[in-house]
Steps between C-alpha positions, in 0.01 A plus 500: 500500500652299790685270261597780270633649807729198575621469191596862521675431811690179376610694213625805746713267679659295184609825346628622831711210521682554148807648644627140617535327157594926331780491785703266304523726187690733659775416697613837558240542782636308776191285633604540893599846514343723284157591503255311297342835333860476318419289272247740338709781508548679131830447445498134538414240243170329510377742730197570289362146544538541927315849468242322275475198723424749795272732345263204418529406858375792609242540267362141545519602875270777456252325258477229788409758796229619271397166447520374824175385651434751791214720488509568848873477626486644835832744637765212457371334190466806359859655576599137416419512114591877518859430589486217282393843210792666616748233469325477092530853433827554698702183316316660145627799534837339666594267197293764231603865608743496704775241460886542628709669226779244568612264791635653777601238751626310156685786334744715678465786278142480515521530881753773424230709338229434703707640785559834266166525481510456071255215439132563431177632697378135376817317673433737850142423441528120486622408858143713648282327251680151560478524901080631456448164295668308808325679723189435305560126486544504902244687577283227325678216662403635831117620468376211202553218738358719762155548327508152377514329867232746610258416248566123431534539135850485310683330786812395303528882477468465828719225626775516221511888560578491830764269443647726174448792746737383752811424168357826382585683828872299574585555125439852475679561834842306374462744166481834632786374783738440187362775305655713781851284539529535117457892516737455752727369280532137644618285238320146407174617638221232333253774431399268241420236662300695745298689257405177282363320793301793553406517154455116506236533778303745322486260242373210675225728657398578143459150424329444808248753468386328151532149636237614782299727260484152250398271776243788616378533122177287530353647821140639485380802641140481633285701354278759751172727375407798705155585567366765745115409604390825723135558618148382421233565310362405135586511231882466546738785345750308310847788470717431204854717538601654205855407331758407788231632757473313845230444750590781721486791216099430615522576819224804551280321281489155670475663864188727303319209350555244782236632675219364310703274232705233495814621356746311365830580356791271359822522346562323105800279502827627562369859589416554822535221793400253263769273380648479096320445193508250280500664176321778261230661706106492287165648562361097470733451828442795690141510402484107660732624830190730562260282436637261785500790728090583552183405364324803330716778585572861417846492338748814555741507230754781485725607221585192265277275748221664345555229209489238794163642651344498138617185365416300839105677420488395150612189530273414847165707412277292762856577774513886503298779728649751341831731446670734604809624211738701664696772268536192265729449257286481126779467207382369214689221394610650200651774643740356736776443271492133474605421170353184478156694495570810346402573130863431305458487138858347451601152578809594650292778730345159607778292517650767776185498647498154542839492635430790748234267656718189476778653674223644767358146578823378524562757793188428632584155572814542654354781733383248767840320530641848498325641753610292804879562425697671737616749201110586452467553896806743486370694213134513634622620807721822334216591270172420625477640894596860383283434195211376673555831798477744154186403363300366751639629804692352851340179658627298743390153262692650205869389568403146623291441162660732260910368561411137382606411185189298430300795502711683256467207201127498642475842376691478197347211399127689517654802332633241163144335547275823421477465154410126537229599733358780270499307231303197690300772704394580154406201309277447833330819422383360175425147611328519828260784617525689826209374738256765608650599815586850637873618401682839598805643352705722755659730252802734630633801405335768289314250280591207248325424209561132492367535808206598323478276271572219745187618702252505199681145385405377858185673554689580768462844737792763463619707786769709440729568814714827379703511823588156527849407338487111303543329893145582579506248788749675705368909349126430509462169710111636577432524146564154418309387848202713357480312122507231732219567698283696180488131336141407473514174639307282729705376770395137506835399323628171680882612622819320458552207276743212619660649761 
């Protein structure tokens, strides 16, 4: 995404620059004293092409601050790339909504008018939206080369910045000092000249954020796992988070079970305080992440990481004490919705189907690239904090893991996955048996029949927990410390493997 984002960038700044060539097709706009937004006023010719010209600018602008590599920005990066969105939106909506009706420091008679007060809202619009896109662009010259010099990373943006910063600063000063001789009515003021030099230096900073985002295009970010090991005791309690989950939803239940287990917990890639994913998550992947956790241990799987807890026992019968299925999730495969596995009599029923899923793996892929974007980051941080507050409640962990854009794709990229993983949870029902060891299925809510039939599946003990909501873990922490604790196990289990 970091070259994509350059390239964005680039293409920003060589639209924005379009005016000097489009200048010489109308010579009616003088080029030192008029304003430069003249030349896309409606009345004059070729002013279609300048708005066009701008309104890509500002739309490549935007698609590079989405794109931009910052998943964790900081106060100045992050009003850096959002003054860098208001200067996109601001010179869209500048060039695409609200252009000049005609050229006032150009045409007498449209200065005439605009001193009646006859022109349009659009035309007493423009000059706002035109000084918020400066103001935009500034405010990005000043705090980007900030956050770059702080954190070592970007420094052209940081050097080069500083520099544009200072032309920035002396050329908007000499433009709003003529902009008040011409109101004046001081002839021969080069308002002109001013404002292109202004515009000119937004340009180069354009340019210069690609150049640095292109040379910056090849770095790699270390990747980081999260595991929690709390207590002793055997055999170790393995806790698998259910979709987007983190360690600290298990809380109550770790400082319960520490006492006479080894608990550990750990975050999946990209959720969490673990670092991205690579790709698709599987049951054959998260099954093997468990397995390098502990020798022999009970497995807690809530929700969807149910299918984790049971795959990782099928598929390591002599490696499992036992486990623990916390209001899991049991869909049939079938019934998901997944056209590629539903029953479609029609070839072109399949044919969409196929598409659906080609379209989903496509997304899939592009969700770890995605998710350390600064765009990600911003929308993580609007949704998922109040989102995470309504369903599971305050915590002082949530906005530090739930604003990062990472853990946003992390979570979309498990929701796109849960067909996959019913359909392989599946096919490992019929291919490899479940090992004789003691399983219990923590059913909430008033009772669930594929809850039911999960348990009989499993040979698996139900208990129904009618005042628990689906987050048994933070409703009914004791409950799940109990099922722990009911296992019939012998606690000769060797602990932690590889650590």
């Amino acid at each position: 995404m970091t070259k994509a984002a350059a390239l964005a960038f680039l293409l920003a700044g060589l639209c924005y620059t379009a005016w000097a060539p489009l200048q010489f097709l109308n010579p009616q706009v003088d080029r030192s004293l008029s304003y430069l937004s003249e030349l896309a006023a409606v009345d004059q010719p070729w002013s279609w092409l300048v708005r066009c010209a701008d309104v890509l600018a500002g739309a490549a602008c935007l698609a590079g601050v989405a794109l931009a590599p910052d998943e964790r920005p900081g106060g100045a990066g992050a009003a850096g790339w959002l003054g860098l969105a208001l200067f996109g939106t601001m010179t869209v909506l500048d060039a695409g909504v609200f252009p000049l009706d005609c050229a006032v420091l150009s045409d007498p008679s449209c200065a005439a008018a605009e001193a009646a007060g006859r022109l349009s809202v659009s035309h007493t619009v423009h000059a706002a939206v035109s000084s918020l896109a400066l103001a935009g662009a500034g405010l990005s010259l000043v705090a980007l080369p900030v956050s770059a010099l702080r954190r070592r990373r970007l420094l052209p943006l940081g050097y080069g910045g500083a520099v544009l910063a200072v032309l920035m600063a002396a050329a908007t000063a000499w433009t709003l000092t003529l902009v008040a001789e011409a109101e004046e009515g001081v002839p021969g003021v080069p308002v002109g000249l001013a404002q292109r030099l202004q515009v000119g230096v937004v340009t180069l900073w354009l340019l210069l954020a690609g150049a640095a985002l292109w040379r910056d295009r090849t770095r790699v970010v270390p990747q980081r796992s999260h595991v929690l090991l709390q207590g002793t005791g055997t055999p170790p309690v393995v806790i698998c988070a259910g979709m987007a989950g983190a360690w600290f939803h298990w809380d109550r239940v770790a400082e319960d079970l520490r006492s006479d287990h080894l608990v550990i917990r750990f975050d999946r890639p990209g959720l969490g305080l673990s670092s991205g994913h690579p790709g698709p998550p599987s049951l054959a992947e998260e099954a093997g992440r468990i397995a390098a956790l502990a020798r022999r241990p009970i497995v807690v799987g809530h929700s969807v990481a149910a299918f984790h807890a049971e795959a990782f026992a099928r598929l390591n019968p002599g490696g499992v004490a036992g486990l623990v299925l916390v209001d899991p999730s049991c869909e049939r495969p079938a019934g998901r919705g997944d056209g590629t596995r539903a029953a479609q009599g029609a070839a072109q029923g399949a044919a969409q189907g196929a598409a659906r899923g080609a379209v989903r793996g496509a997304v899939q892929r592009a969700l770890p690239a995605l998710g350390g974007t600064f765009g990600a980051t911003a929308l993580a941080r609007l949704v998922l904090p109040p989102a995470h507050r309504l369903l599971m409640g305050p915590h002082e962990e949530a906005g530090l893991v739930y604003g990062r854009g990472r853990v946003l794709a992390a979570a979309l990229a498990e929701w796109l996955a849960y067909p996959e993983m019913a359909a392989e949870l599946d096919e490992l029902r019929r291919a490899r048996p479940l090992p004789p060891v003691p399983v219990v299925v923590l059913s909430a809510g008033s009772g669930d029949a594929c809850h039911r039939d999960l348990a009989r599946l499993l040979g698996a003990r139900l208990v129904p927990l009618a005042d628990s909501g689906h987050e048994v873990q933070l409703d009914r922490p004791e409950a799940v410390a109990e099922a722990v604790r009911t296992l019939d196990i012998p606690r000769d289990t060797p602990p932690v493997a590889g650590h």
